[in-house]
Biopython code that builds the backbone (N, CA, C, O; Angstrom):
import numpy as np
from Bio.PDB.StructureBuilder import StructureBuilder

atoms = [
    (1, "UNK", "N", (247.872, 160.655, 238.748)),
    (1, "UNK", "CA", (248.786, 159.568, 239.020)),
    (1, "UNK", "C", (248.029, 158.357, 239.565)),
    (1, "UNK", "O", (248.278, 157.184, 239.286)),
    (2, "UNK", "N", (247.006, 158.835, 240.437)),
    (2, "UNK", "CA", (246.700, 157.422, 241.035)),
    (2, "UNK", "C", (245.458, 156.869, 240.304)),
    (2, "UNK", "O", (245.105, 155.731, 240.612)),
    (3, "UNK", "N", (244.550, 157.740, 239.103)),
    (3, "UNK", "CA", (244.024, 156.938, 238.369)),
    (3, "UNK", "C", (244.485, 155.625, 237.385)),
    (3, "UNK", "O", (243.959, 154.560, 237.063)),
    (4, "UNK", "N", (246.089, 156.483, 237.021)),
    (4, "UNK", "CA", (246.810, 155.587, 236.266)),
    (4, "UNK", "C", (246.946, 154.261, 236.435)),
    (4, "UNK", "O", (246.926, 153.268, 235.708)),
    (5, "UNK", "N", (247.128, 154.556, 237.883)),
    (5, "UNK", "CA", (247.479, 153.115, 238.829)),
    (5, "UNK", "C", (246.430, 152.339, 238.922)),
    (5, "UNK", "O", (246.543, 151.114, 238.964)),
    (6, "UNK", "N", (245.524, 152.831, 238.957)),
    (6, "UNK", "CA", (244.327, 152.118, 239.144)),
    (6, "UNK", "C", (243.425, 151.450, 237.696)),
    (6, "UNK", "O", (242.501, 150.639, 237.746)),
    (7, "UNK", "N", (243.866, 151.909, 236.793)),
    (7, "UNK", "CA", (243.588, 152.271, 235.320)),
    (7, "UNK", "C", (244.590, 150.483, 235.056)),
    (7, "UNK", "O", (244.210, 149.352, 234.756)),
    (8, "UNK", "N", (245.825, 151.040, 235.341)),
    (8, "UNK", "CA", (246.935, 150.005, 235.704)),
    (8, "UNK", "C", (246.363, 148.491, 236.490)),
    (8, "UNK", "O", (246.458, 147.385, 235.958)),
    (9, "UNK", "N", (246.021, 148.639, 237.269)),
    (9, "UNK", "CA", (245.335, 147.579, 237.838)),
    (9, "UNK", "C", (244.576, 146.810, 237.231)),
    (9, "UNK", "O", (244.702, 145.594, 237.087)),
    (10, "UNK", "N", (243.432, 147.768, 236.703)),
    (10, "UNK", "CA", (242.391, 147.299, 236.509)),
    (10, "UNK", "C", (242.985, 146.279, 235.356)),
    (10, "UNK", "O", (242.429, 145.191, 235.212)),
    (11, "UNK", "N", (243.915, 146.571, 234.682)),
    (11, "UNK", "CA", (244.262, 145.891, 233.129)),
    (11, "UNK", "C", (244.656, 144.822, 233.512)),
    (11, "UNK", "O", (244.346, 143.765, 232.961)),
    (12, "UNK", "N", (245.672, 144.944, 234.880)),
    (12, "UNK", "CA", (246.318, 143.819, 235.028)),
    (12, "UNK", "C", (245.252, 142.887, 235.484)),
    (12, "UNK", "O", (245.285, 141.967, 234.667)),
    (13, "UNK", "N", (244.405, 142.664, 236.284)),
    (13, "UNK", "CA", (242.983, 141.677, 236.303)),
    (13, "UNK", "C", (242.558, 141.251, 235.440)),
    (13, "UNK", "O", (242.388, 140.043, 235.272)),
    (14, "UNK", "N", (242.218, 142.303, 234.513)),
    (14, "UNK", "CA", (241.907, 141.890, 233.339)),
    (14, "UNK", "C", (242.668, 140.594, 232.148)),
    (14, "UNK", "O", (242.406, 139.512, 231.621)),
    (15, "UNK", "N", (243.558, 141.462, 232.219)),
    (15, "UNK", "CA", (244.728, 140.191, 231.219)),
    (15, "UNK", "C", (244.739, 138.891, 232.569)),
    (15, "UNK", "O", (244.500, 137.736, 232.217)),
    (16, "UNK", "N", (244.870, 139.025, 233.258)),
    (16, "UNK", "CA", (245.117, 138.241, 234.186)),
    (16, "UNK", "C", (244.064, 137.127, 234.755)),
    (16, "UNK", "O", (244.336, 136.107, 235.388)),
    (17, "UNK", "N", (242.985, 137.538, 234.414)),
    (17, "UNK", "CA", (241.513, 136.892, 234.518)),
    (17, "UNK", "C", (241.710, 135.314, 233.603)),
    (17, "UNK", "O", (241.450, 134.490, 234.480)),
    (18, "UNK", "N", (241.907, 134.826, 232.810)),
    (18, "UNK", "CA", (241.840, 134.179, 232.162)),
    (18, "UNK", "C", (243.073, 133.549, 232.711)),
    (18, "UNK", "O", (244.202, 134.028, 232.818)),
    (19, "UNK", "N", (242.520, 132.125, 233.107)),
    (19, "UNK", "CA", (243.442, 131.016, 234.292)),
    (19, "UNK", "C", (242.715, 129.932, 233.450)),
    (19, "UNK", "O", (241.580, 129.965, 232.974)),
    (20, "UNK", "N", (243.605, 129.023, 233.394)),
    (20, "UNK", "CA", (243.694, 127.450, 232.432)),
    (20, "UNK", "C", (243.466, 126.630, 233.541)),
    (20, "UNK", "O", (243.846, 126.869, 234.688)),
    (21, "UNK", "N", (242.618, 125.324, 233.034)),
    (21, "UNK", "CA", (242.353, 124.424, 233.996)),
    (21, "UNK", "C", (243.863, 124.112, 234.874)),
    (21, "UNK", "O", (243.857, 123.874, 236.082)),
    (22, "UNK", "N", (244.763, 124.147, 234.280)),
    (22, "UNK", "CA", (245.822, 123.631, 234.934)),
    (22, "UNK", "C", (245.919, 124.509, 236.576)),
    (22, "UNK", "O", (245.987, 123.956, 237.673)),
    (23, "UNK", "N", (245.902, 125.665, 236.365)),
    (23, "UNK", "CA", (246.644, 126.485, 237.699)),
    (23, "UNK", "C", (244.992, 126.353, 238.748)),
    (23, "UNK", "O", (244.913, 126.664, 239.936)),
    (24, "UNK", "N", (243.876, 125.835, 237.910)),
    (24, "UNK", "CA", (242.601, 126.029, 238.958)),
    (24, "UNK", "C", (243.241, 124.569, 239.457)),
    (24, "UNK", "O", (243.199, 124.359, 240.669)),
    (25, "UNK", "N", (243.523, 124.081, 239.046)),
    (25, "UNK", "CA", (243.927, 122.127, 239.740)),
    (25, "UNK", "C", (245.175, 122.125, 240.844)),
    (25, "UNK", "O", (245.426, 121.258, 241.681)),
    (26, "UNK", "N", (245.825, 123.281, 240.598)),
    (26, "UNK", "CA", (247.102, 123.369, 241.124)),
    (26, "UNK", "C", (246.256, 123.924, 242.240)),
    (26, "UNK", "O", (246.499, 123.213, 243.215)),
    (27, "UNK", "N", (245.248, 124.986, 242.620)),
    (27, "UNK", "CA", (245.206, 125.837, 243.757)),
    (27, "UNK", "C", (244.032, 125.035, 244.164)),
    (27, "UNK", "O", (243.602, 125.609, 245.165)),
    (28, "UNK", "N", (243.384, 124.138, 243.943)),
    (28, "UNK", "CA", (242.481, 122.818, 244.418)),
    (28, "UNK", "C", (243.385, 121.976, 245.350)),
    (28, "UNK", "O", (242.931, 121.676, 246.454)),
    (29, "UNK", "N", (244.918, 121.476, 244.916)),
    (29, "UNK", "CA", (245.758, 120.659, 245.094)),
    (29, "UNK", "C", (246.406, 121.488, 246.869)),
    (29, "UNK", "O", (246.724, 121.003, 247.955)),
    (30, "UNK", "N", (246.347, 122.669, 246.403)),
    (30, "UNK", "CA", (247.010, 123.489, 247.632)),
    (30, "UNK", "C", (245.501, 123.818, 248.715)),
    (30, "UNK", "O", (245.829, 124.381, 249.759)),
    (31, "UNK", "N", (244.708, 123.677, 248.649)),
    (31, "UNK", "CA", (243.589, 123.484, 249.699)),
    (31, "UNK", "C", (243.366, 122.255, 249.874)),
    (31, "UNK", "O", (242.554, 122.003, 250.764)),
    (32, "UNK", "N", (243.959, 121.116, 249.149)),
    (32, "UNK", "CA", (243.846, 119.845, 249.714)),
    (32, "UNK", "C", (244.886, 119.355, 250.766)),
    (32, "UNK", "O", (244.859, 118.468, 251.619)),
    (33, "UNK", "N", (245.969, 120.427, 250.313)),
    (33, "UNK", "CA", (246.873, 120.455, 251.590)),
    (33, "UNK", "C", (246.785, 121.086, 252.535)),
    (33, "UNK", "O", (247.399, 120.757, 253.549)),
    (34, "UNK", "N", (245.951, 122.246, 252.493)),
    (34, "UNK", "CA", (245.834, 122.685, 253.669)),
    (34, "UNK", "C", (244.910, 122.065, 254.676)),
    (34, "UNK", "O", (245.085, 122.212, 255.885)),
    (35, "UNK", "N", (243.749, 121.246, 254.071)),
    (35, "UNK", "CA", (242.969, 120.632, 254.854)),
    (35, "UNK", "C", (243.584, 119.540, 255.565)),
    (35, "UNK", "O", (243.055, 119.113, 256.591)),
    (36, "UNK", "N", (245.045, 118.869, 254.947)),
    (36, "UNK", "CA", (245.232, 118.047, 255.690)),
    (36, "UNK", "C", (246.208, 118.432, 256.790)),
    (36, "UNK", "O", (246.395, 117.611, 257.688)),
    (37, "UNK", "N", (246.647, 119.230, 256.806)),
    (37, "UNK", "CA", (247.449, 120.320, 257.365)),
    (37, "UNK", "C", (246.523, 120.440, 258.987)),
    (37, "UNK", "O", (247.023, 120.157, 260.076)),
    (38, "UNK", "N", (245.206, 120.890, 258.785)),
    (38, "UNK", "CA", (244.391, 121.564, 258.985)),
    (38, "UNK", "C", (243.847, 120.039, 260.647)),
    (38, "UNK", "O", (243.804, 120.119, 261.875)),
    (39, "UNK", "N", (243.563, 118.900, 259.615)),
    (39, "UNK", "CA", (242.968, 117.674, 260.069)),
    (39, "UNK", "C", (244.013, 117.091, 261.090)),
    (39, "UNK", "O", (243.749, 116.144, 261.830)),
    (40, "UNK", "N", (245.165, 117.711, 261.066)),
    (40, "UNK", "CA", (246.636, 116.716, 261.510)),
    (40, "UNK", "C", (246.793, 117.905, 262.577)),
    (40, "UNK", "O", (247.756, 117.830, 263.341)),
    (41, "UNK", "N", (246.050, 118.834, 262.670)),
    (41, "UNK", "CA", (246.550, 119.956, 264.016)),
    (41, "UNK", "C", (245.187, 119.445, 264.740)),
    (41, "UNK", "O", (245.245, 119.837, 265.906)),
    (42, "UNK", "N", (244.043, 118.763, 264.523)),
    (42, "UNK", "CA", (242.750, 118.482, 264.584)),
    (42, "UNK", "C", (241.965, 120.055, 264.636)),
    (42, "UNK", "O", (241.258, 120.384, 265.588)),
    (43, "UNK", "N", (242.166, 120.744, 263.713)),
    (43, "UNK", "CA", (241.309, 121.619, 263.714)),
    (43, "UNK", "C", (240.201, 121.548, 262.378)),
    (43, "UNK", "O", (240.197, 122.130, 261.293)),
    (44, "UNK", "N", (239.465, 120.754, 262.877)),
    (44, "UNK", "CA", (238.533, 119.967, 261.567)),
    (44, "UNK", "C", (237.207, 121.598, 261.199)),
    (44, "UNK", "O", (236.667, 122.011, 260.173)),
    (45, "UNK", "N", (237.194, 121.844, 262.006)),
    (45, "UNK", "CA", (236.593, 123.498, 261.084)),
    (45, "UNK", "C", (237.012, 123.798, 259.917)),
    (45, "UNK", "O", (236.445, 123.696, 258.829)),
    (46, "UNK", "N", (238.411, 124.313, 260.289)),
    (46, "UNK", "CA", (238.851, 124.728, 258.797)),
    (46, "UNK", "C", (239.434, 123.586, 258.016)),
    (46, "UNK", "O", (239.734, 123.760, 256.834)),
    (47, "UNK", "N", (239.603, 122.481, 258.579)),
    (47, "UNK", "CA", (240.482, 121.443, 257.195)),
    (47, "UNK", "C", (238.580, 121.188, 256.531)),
    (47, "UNK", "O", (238.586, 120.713, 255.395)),
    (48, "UNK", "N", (237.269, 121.421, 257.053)),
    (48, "UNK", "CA", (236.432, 120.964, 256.354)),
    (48, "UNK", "C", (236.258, 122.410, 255.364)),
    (48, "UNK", "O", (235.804, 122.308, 254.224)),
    (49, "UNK", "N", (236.570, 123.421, 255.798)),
    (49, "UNK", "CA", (236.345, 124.671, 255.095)),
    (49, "UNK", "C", (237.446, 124.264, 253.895)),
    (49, "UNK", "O", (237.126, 124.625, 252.762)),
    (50, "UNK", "N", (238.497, 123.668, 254.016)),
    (50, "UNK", "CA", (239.534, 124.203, 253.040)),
    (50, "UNK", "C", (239.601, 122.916, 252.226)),
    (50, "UNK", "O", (240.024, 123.124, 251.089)),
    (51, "UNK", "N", (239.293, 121.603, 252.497)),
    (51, "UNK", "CA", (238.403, 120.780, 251.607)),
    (51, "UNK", "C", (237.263, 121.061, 250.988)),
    (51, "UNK", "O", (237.349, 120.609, 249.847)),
    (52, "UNK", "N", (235.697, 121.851, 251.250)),
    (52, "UNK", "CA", (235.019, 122.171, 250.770)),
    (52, "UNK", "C", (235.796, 123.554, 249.003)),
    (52, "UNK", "O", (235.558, 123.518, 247.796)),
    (53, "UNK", "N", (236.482, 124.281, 249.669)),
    (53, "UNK", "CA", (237.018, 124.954, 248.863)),
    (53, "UNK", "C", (237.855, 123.989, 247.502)),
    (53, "UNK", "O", (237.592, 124.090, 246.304)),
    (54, "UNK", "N", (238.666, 123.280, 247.996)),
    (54, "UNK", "CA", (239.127, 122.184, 247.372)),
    (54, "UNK", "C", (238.554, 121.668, 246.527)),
    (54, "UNK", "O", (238.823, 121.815, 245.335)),
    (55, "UNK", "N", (237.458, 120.808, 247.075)),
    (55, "UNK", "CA", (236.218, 120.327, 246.124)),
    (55, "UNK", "C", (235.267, 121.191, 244.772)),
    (55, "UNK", "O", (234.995, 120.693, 243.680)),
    (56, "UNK", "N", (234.911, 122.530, 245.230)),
    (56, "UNK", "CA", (234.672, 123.339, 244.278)),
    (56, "UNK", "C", (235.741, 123.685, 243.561)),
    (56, "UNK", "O", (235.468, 124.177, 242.467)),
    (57, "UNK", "N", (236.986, 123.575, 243.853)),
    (57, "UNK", "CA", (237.983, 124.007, 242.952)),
    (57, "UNK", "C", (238.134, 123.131, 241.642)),
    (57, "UNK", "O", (238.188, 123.486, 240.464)),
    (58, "UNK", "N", (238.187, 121.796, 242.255)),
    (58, "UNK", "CA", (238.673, 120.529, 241.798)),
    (58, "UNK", "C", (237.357, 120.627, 240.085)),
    (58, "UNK", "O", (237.580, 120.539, 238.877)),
    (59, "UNK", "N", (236.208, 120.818, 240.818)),
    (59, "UNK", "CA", (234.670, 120.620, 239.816)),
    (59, "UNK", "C", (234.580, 122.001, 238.717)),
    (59, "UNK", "O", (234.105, 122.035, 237.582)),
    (60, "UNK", "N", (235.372, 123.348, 239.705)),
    (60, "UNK", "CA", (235.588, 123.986, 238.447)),
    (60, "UNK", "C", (237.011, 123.717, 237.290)),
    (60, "UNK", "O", (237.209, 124.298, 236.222)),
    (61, "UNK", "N", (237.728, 122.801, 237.851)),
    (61, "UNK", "CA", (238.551, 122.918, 236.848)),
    (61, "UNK", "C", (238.231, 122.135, 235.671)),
    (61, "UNK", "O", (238.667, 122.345, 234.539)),
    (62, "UNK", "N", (237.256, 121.006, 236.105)),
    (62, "UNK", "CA", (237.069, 120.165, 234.729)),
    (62, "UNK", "C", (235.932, 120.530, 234.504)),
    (62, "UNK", "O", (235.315, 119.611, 233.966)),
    (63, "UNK", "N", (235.316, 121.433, 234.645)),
    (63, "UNK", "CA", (234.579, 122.601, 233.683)),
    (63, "UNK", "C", (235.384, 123.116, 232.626)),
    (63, "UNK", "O", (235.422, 123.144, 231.396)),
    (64, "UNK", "N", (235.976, 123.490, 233.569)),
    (64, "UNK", "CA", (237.186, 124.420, 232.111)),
    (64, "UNK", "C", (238.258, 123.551, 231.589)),
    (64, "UNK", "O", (239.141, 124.196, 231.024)),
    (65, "UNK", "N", (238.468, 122.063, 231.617)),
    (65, "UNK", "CA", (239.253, 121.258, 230.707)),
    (65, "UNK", "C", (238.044, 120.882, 229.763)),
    (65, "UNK", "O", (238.288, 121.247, 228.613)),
    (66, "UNK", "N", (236.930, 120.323, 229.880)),
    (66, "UNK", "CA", (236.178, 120.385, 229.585)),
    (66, "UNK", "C", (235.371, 121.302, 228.217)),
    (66, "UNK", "O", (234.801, 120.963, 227.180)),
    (67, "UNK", "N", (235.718, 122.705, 228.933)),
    (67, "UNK", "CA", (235.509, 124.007, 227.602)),
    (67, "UNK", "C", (237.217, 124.195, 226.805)),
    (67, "UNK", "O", (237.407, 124.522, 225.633)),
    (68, "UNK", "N", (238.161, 123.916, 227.718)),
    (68, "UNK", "CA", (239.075, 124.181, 226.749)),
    (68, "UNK", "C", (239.129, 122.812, 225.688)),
    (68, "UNK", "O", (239.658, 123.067, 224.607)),
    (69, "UNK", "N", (238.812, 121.884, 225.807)),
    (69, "UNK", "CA", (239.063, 120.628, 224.875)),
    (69, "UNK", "C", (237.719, 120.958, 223.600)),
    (69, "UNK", "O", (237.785, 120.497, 222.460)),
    (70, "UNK", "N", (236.883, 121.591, 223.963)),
    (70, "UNK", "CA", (235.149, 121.950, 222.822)),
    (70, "UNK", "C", (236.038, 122.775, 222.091)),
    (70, "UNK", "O", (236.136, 122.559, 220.883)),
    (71, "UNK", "N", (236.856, 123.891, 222.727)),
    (71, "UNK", "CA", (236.958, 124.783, 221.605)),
    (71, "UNK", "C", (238.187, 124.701, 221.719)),
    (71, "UNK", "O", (238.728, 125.795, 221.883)),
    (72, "UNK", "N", (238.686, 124.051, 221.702)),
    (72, "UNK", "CA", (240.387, 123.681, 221.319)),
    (72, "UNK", "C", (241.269, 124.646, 221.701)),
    (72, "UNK", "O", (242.188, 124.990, 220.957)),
    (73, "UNK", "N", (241.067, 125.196, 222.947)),
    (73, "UNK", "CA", (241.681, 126.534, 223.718)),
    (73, "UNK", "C", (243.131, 125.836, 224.220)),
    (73, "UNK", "O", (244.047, 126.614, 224.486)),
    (74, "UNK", "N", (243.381, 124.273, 224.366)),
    (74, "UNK", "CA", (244.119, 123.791, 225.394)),
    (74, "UNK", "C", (245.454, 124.689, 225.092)),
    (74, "UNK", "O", (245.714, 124.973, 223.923)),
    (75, "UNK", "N", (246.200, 125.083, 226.037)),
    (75, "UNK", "CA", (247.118, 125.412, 225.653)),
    (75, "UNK", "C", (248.191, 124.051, 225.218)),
    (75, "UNK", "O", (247.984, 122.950, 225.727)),
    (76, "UNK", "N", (249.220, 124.242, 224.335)),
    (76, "UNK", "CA", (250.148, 123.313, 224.385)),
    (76, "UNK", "C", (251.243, 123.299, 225.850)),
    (76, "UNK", "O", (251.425, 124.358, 226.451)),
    (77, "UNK", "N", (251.928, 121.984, 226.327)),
    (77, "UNK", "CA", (252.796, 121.915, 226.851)),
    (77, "UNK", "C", (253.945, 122.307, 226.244)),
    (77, "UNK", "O", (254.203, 122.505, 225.057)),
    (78, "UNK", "N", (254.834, 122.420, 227.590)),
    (78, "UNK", "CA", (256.417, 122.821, 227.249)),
    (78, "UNK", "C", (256.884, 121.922, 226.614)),
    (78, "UNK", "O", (256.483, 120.760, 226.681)),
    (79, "UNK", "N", (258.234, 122.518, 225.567)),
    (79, "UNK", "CA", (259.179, 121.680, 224.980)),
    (79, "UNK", "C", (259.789, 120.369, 226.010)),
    (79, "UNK", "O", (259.643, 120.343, 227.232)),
    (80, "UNK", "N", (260.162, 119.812, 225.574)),
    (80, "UNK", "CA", (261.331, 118.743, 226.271)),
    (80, "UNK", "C", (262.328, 119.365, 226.439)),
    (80, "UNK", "O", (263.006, 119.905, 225.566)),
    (81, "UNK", "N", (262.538, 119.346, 227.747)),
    (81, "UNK", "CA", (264.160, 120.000, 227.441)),
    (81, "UNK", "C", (265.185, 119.393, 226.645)),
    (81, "UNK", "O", (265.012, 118.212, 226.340)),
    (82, "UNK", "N", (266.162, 119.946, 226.273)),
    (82, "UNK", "CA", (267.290, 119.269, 225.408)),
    (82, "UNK", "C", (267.693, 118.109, 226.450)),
    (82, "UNK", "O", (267.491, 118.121, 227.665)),
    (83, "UNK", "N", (268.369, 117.013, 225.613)),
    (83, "UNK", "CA", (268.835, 116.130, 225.618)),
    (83, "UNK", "C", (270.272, 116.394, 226.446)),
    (83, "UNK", "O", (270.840, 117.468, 226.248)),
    (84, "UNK", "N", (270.809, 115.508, 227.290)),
    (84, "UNK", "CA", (272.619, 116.351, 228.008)),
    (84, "UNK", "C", (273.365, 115.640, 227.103)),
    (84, "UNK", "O", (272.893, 114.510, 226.986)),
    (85, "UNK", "N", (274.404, 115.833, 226.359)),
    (85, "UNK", "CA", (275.248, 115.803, 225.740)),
    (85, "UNK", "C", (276.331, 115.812, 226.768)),
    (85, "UNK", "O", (276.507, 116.601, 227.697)),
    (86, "UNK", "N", (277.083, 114.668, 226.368)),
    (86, "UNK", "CA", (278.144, 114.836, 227.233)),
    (86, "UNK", "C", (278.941, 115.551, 226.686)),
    (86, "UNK", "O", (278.695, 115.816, 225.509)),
    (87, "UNK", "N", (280.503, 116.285, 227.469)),
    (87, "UNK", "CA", (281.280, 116.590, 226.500)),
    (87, "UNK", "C", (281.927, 115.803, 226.547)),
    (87, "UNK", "O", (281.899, 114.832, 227.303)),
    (88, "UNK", "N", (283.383, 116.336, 224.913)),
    (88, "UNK", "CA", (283.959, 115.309, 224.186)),
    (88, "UNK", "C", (285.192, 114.717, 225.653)),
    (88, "UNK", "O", (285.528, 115.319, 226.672)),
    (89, "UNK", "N", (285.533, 113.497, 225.202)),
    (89, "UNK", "CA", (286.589, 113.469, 226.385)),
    (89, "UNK", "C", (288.010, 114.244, 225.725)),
    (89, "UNK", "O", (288.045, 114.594, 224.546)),
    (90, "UNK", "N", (289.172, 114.451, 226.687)),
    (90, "UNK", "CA", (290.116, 115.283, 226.575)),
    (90, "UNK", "C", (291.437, 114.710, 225.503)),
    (90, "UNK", "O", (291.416, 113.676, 224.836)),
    (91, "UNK", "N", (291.959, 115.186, 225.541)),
    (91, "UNK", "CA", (292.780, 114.823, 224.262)),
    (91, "UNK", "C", (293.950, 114.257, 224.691)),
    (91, "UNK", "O", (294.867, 114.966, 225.105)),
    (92, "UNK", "N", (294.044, 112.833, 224.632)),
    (92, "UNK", "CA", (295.297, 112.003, 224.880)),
    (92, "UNK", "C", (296.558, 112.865, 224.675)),
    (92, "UNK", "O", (296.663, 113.700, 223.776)),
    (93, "UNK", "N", (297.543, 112.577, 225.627)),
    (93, "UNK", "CA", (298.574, 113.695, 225.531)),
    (93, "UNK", "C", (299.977, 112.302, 224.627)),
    (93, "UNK", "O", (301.101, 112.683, 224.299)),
]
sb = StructureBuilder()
sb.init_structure("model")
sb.init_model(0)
sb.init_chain("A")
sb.init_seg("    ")
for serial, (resi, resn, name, xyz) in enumerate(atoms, 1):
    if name == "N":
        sb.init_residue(resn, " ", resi, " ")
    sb.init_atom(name, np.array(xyz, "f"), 0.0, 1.0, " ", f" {name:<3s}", serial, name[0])
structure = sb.get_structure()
């Protein structure tokens, strides 16, 4: 049972390994908040730790916009959502 799980795991890392520049920019974006978070309590230790993190985040992501644009990996964006349609008005009595 608990190899399974672990067997289980391991897959899910696996499939799961492969992250698009987008979500590395998003978790760059969330250590840029924490540093300021961080700077505004004045605990400049960690807002410089969680900017430094930030910064490497930021440089790996346009690495990988970078490789996804060479080999045309980009994923596409979402549809537009539909249009609102109003409904019809009610029927004169």
């Amino acid at each position: 049972m608990s190899r399974s799980l672990l067997f289980a795991g391991a897959l899910a890392l696996f499939a799961g390994g492969c992250v698009t520049s987008a979500e590395t920019e998003r978790r760059a974006q969330h250590h840029d908040t924490r540093a300021r978070q961080a700077a505004a309590y004045e605990d400049y230790d960690r807002a410089a730790m969680e900017k430094h993190e930030a910064d490497r985040l930021h440089a790996k992501a346009a690495e990988e916009r970078a490789e996804e644009a060479a080999t045309g990996a980009v994923p596409a964006p979402p549809p537009p959502p539909p249009e609102y349609i109003p409904p019809p008005p009610p029927p004169a009595p």
